[in-house]
C-alpha positions in Angstrom: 126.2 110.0 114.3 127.9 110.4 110.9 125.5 113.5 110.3 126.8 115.5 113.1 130.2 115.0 112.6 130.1 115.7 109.4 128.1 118.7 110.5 130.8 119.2 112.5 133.6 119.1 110.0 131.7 121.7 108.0 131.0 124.1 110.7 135.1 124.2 111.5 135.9 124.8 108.0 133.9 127.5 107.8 134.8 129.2 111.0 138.7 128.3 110.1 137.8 130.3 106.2 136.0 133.0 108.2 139.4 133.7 110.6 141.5 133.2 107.3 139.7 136.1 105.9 139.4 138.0 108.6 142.9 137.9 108.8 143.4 138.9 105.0 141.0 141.8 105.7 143.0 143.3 108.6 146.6 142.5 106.4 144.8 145.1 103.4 143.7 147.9 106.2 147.0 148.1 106.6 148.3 148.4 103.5 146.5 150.8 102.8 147.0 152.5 106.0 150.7 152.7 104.6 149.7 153.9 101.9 147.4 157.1 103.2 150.6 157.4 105.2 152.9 158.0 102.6 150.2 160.1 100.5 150.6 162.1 103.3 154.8 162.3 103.6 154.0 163.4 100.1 151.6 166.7 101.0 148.4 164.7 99.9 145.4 165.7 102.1 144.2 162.2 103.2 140.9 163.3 104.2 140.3 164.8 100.6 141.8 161.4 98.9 139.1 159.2 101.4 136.4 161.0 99.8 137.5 160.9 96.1 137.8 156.8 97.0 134.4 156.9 98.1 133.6 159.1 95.8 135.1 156.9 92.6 133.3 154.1 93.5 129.7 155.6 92.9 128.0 155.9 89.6 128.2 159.4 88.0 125.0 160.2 87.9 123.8 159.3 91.2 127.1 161.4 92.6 125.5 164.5 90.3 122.5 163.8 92.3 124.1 163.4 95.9 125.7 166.6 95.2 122.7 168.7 94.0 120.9 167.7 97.1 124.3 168.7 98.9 123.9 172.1 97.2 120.4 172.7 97.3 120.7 171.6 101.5 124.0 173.8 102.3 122.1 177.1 100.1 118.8 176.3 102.0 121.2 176.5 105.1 122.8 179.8 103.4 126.3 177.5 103.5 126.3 178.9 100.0 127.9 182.4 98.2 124.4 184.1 96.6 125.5 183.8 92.8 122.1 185.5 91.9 123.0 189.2 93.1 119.6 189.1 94.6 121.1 188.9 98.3 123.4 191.0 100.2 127.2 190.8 99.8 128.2 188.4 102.1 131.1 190.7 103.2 128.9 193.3 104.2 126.6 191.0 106.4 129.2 190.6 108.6 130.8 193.8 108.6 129.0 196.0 111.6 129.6 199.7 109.3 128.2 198.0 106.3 125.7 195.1 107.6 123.6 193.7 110.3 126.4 192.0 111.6 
């Protein structure tokens, strides 16, 4: 009997930590809700500072390599200005007296 209520005891204390947290957790999203908020009052472009945040928290050299896959997908996808001068002029591409349009 002393095993399950001690059992017991420890289950609740975790479940009570758990809510404690859990209530710390949603007290910080808010915070910095406010503060994406005011970054915004202030002109800031709060989907551009998200991404540097995410951005921060990744090594350097696996970011260099998350965006040269990023480049090599969006020039596959010609999401990309042609740099080489091998291509047409984007401009004329889309102009119907000058490209295919």
């Amino acid at each position: 009997m002393a095993d399950t209520s001690v059992a017991r005891d420890q289950l609740r204390t975790i479940v009570e930590r758990i809510e404690r947290l859990e209530e710390e957790k949603k007290a910080i999203a808010d915070d910095i809700k406010e503060v994406f908020a005011e970054a915004k009052g202030n002109g800031f472009d709060v989907k551009t500072l998200r991404t540097i945040v995410r951005m921060r928290k990744i090594e350097a050299t696996e970011r260099e390599e998350q965006e040269a896959m990023l480049d090599l997908y969006m020039s596959a996808l010609g999401m990309l200005p042609d740099t080489s001068g091998d291509g047409p002029d984007p401009a004329e591409v889309n102009d119907p007296v000058m490209g295919a349009g």
